[in-house]
C-alpha positions in Angstrom: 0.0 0.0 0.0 1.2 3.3 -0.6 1.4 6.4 2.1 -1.7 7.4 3.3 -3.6 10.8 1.8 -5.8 13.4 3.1 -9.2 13.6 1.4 -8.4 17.2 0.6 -5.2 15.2 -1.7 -7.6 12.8 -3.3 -10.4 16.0 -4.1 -7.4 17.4 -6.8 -7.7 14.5 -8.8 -10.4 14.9 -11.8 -11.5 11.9 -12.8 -13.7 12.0 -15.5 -15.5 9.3 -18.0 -14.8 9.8 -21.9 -15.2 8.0 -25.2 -12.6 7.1 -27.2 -13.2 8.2 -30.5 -9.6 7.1 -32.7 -7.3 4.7 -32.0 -4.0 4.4 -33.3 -1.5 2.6 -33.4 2.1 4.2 -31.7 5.2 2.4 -33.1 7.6 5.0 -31.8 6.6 4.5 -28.0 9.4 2.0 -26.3 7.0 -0.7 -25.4 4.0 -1.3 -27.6 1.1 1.5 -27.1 -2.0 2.7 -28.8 -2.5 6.4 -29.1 -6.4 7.1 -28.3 -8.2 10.2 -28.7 -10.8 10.7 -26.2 -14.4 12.6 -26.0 -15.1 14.3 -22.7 -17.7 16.0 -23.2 -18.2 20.0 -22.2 -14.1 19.3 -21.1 -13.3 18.5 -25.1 -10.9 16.4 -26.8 -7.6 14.8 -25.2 -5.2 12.7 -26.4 -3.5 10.3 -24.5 -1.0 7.2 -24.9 -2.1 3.7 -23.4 -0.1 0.6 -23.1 -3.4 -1.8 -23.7 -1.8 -3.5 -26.9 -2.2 -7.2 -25.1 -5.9 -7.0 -24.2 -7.9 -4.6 -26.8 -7.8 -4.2 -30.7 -8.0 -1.2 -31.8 -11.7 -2.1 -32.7 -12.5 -2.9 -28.8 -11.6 0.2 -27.9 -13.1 2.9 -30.6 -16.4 3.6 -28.7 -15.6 2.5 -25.2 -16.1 4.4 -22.3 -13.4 4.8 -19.9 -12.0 6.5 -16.9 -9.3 9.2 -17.1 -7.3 11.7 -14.9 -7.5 15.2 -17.0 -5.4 17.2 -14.2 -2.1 16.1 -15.3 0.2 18.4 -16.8 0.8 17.0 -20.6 4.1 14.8 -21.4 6.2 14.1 -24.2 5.7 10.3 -25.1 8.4 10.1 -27.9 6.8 12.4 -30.6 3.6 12.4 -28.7 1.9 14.7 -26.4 -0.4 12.8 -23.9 -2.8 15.2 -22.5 -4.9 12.5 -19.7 -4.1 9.6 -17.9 -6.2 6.6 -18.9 -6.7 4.4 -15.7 -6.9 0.8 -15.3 -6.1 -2.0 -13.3 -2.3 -3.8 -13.5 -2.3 -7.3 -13.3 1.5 -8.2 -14.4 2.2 -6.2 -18.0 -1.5 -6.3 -18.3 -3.5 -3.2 -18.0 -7.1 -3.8 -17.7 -9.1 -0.4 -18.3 -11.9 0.9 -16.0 -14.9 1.3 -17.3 -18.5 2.7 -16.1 -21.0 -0.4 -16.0 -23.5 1.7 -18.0 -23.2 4.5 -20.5 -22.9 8.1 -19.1 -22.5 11.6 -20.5 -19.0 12.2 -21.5 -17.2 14.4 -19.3 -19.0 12.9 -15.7 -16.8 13.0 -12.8 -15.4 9.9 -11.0 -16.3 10.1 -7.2 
């Protein structure tokens, strides 16, 4: 487990649920990575990288809801600026994304 936070830490964190609306794949990132594009809503359009090769086609993905951090400052992935943080559970090299169980507007916050 890692240190403990205050709830005043974990209220900075914006979590929010998006679509992603292109996928593509990112042969210049070191290990092998899709780069999504991702509808949130009233919050617009992100990019982001995602190292999900293993589990999703690029087919599963275009469409699918998922949960992103949109408070991080952007960073340079090779020749690639990732704009949110998609979340998902590790298990080994395997990153299994978080999804809501039903369809919600773009852009709802995580709580």
């Amino acid at each position: 487990m890692k240190d403990t936070i205050t709830f005043e830490d974990f209220t900075k964190v914006d979590l929010r649920v998006g679509t992603i609306i292109e996928v593509n794949d990112f042969p210049k990132a070191r290990n092998p990575a899709y780069q999504l594009t991702i509808d949130f809503g009233d919050l617009g359009i992100r990019k982001s990288s995602a190292q999900i090769t293993t589990l999703y086609t690029k087919e599963e993905l275009l469409n699918r809801q998922i949960v992103a951090t949109v408070n991080f400052p952007k960073k340079q992935i090779a020749n690639f600026m990732s704009e949110c943080l998609v979340m998902g559970a590790v298990e080994g090299k395997d990153v299994i994304l978080l999804s809501p169980e039903q369809k919600v507007k773009n852009g709802s916050t995580v709580a």
